[in-house]
ROKOL-519369 format. One record per residue (C-alpha): x, y, z. Coordinates in steps of 0.02 Angstrom, whole numbers, padded with zeros to 5 digits, always signed. Example, Ala and Ser with C-alpha at 12.3 -4.5 7.8 and 13.67 -1.06 7.14 Angstrom:
REM ROKOL-519369
+00615-00225+00390+00684-00053+00357
//
This chain:
REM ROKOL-519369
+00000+00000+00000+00145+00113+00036+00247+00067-00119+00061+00119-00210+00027+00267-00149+00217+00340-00161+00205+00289-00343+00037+00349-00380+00064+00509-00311+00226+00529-00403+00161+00494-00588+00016+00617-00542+00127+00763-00494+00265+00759-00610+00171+00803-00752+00096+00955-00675+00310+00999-00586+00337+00973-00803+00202+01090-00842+00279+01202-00739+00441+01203-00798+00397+01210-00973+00301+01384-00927+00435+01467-00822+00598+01390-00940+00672+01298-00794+00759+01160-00914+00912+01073-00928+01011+01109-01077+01147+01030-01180+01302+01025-01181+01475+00928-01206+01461+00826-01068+01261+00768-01065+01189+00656-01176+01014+00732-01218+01000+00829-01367+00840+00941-01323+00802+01061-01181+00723+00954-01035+00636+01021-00872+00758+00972-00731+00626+00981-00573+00584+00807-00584+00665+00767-00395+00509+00886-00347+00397+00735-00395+00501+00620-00283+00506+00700-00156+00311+00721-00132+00281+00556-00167+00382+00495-00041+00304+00637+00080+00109+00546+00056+00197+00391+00090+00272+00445+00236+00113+00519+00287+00032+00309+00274+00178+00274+00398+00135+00382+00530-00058+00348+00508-00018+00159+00520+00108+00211+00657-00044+00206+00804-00103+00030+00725+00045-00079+00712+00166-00131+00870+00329-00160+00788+00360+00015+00716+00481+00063+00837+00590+00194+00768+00630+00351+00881+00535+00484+00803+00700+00593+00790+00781+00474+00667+00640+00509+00535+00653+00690+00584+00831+00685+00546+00807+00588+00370+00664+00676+00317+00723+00863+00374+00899+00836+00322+00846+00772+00148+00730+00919+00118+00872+01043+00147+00971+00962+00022+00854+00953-00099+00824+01128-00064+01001+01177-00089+01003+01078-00249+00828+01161-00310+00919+01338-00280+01052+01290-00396+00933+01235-00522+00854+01413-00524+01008+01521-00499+01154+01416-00543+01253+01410-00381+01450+01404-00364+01504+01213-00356+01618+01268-00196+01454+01381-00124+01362+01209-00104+01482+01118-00041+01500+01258+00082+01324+01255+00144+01301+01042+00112+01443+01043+00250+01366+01167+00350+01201+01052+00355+01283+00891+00378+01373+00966+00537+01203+01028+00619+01107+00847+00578+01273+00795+00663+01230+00890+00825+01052+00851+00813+01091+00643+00840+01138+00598+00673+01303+00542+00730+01459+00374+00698+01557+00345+00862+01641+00181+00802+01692+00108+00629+01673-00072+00607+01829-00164+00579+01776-00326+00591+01782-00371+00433+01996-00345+00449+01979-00519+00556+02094-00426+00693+02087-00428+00869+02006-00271+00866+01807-00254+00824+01796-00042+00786+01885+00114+00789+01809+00220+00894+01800+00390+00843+01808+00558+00945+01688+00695+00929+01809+00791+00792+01824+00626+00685+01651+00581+00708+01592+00740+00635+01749+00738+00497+01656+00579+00455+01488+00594+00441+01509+00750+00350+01618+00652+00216+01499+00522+00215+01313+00630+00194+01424+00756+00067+01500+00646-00027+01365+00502-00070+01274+00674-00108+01373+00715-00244+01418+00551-00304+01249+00532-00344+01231+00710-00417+01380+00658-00544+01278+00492-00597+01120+00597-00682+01226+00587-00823+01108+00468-00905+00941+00457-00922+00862+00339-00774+01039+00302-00721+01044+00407-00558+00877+00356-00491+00912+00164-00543+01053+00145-00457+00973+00250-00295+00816+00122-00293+00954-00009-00322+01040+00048-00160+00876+00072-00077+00812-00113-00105+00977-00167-00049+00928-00090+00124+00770-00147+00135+00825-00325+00139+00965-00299+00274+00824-00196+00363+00704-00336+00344+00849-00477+00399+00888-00366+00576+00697-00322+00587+00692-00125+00579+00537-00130+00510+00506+00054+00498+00627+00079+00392+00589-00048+00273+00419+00047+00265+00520+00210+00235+00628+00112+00111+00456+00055+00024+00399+00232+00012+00555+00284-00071+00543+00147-00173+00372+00203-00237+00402+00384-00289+00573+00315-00385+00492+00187-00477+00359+00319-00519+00481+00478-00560+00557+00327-00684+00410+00317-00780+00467+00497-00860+00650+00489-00845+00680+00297-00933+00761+00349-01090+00713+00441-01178+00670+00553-01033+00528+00666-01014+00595+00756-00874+00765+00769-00772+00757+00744-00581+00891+00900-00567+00996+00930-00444+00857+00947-00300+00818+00769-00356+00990+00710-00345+01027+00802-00194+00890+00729-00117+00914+00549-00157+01104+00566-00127+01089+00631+00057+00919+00521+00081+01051+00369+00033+01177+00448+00187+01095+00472+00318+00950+00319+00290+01129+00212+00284+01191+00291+00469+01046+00266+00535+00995+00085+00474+01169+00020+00478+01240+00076+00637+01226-00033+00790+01227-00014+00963+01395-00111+01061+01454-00099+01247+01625-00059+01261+01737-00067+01422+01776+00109+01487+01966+00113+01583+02004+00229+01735+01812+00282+01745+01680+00249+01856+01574+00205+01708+01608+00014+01658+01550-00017+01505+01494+00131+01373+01367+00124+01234+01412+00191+01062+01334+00181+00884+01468+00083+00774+01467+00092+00584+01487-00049+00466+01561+00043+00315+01612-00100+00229+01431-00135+00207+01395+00033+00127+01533+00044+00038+01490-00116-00055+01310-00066-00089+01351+00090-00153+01502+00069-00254+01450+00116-00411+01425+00312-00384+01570+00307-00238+01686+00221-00378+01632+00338-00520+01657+00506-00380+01817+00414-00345+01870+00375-00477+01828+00583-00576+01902+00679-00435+02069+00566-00423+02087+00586-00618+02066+00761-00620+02179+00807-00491+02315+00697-00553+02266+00807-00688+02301+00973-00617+02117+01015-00614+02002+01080-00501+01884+00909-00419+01746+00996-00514+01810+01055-00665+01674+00966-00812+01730+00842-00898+01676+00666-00980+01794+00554-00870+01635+00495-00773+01614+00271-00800+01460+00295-00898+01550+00413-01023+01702+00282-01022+01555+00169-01085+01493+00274-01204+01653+00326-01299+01679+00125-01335+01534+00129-01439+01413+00066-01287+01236+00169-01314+01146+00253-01173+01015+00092-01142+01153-00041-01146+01269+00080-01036+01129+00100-00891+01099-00086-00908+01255-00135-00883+01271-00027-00735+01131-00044-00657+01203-00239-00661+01345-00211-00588+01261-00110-00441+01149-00256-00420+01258-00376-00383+01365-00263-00275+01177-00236-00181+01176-00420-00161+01351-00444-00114+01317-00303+00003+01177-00406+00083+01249-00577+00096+01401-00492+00179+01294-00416+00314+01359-00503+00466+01497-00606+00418+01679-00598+00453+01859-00636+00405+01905-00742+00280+01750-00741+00177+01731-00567+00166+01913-00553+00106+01871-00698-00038+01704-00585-00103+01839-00438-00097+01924-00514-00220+01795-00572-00324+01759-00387-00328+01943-00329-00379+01942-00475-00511+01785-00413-00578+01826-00244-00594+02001-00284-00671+01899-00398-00799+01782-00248-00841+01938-00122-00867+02032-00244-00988+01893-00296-01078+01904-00204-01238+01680-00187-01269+01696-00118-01459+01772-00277-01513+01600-00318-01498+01503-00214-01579+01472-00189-01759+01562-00029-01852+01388+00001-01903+01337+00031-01720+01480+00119-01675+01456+00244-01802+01244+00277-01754+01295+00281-01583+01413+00419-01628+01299+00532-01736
//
């Protein structure tokens, strides 16, 4: 019912936020480093974001009826208020065009009040590193360093995706799914719900933006899912352990630990791609956001791959990361280190694999003009 109503309410607005747009010229145009040929109305993420609001309104209805949703009400506060900010730092840009170092400015800004607010990492899992050691625990400086890297960055990475039509929001429902079934395995029910409501208003903001797209989500819609994607992931992910406390009257200590390898795994695909841009152009000598077509899905592209086979194929890949992701929930040592290096081997295969052997001249040179 939740998944229904985010997605019903999301094909019914976004042709009214395109309406809009078409009237008042707020489009996306062209240019070197997009894809689309014609002038498209970028305020698509509007249409997410209010379908995922009359979801969210089911959940807190339902909230009175059923026992097991459990979740502090300050945690949705946190998502739901943080995400709106950055969407509304992203829908300022898409009207006035902000400096690229202006919105980092104020994304950090936000990230370090949801940060004071609750939304906070106090240990990193290391379990995974099969040491004697289970976390590094992380001081109120590093903690904030942190989350602010981790809400900021996923932000962006995401931002740099909608590169292609559907790609962005594919890969974010991707990630979202992958949640949902870790949140279903350690029974955090209410945030499967929220995960279901997200799910609903992406799958219905996809009915315009599946190549070739009606409408763009922009950068409010990118902003939105990005940050949605960072602090849903803090505040799913991170568990509760007791540590011992030395030369304190306090013996043991409680303290929210983060299992990044997790995350890192489901969202590899836009943390690679961000990775992988901003280390290129500063080897470079450029600026991390000077434009450029150095981004995977243009690496695709430029072998001859076109824009349905490109979002296909990654949209593959970041499915079987997701699933990886899952299945790794949990388990330590050895096994973790053998999928690791399933994942280098598969990356190193996709790198050395030389695509336009494959393809036809003939469909090199269409996907060209």
């Amino acid at each position: 019912a939740i998944i229904s109503i985010s997605l019903i309410s999301s094909v019914s607005i976004i042709p009214l936020i395109h309406k809009i747009g078409i009237r008042f010229n707020l489009i996306d145009k062209p240019d070197f480093r997009k894809t689309h040929k014609g002038k498209i109305v970028r305020l698509g993420g509007l249409g997410i974001f209010l379908g995922l609001l009359f979801g969210l309104i089911i959940i807190y209805l339902l909230k009175g009826q059923i026992d097991f949703l459990s979740l502090e009400f300050k945690d949705i506060l946190l998502l739901f208020i943080g995400s709106f900010c950055f969407l509304t730092i992203g829908l300022i840009d898409d009207l006035v065009d902000l400096s690229p170092y202006v919105r980092l400015a104020f994304q950090f800004l936000l990230t370090i009040i949801l940060f004071s607010q609750g939304l906070r990492i106090e240990a990193i899992d290391i379990t995974w590193l099969n040491s004697k050691f289970n976390y590094l625990e992380l001081n109120q400086l590093s903690g904030i360093i942190f989350v602010s890297i981790w809400v900021v960055g996923l932000t962006n990475a995401i931002n740099w995706l909608d590169g292609l039509d559907a790609l962005a929001s594919g890969i974010t429902l991707i990630a979202i799914v992958s949640l949902s079934c870790i949140f279903i395995t350690i029974e955090k029910w209410e945030l499967f719900f929220i995960c279901a409501a997200y799910c609903g208003a992406i799958i219905g903001f996809l009915r315009y933006n599946i190549y070739p797209a009606k409408i763009m989500m922009g950068d409010c819609g990118s902003y939105f899912l990005g940050s949605s994607l960072g602090i849903l992931s803090i505040i799913g992910l991170s568990y509760e352990s007791n540590i011992d406390k030395i030369n304190t009257d306090i013996l043991l200590e409680t303290i929210k630990v983060f299992p990044i390898h997790i995350a890192l795994i489901i969202f590899f695909v836009p943390l690679f791609d961000m990775t992988y841009v901003v280390s290129t152009r500063i080897i470079k000598g450029h600026s991390p956001f000077f434009p450029d077509r150095n981004h995977v899905h243009h690496k695709f592209l430029n072998k001859g791959i076109n824009e349905r086979s490109t979002s296909i194929i990654l949209f593959s890949i970041s499915i079987l990361f997701g699933i990886l992701g899952v299945f790794l929930f949990g388990i330590e040592g050895k096994v973790f280190f053998f999928c690791g290096a399933l994942i280098i081997l598969l990356i190193s295969f996709l790198y050395l694999l030389n695509l336009k052997e494959y393809l036809s001249p003939d469909q090199i040179q269409n996907n060209k003009d």
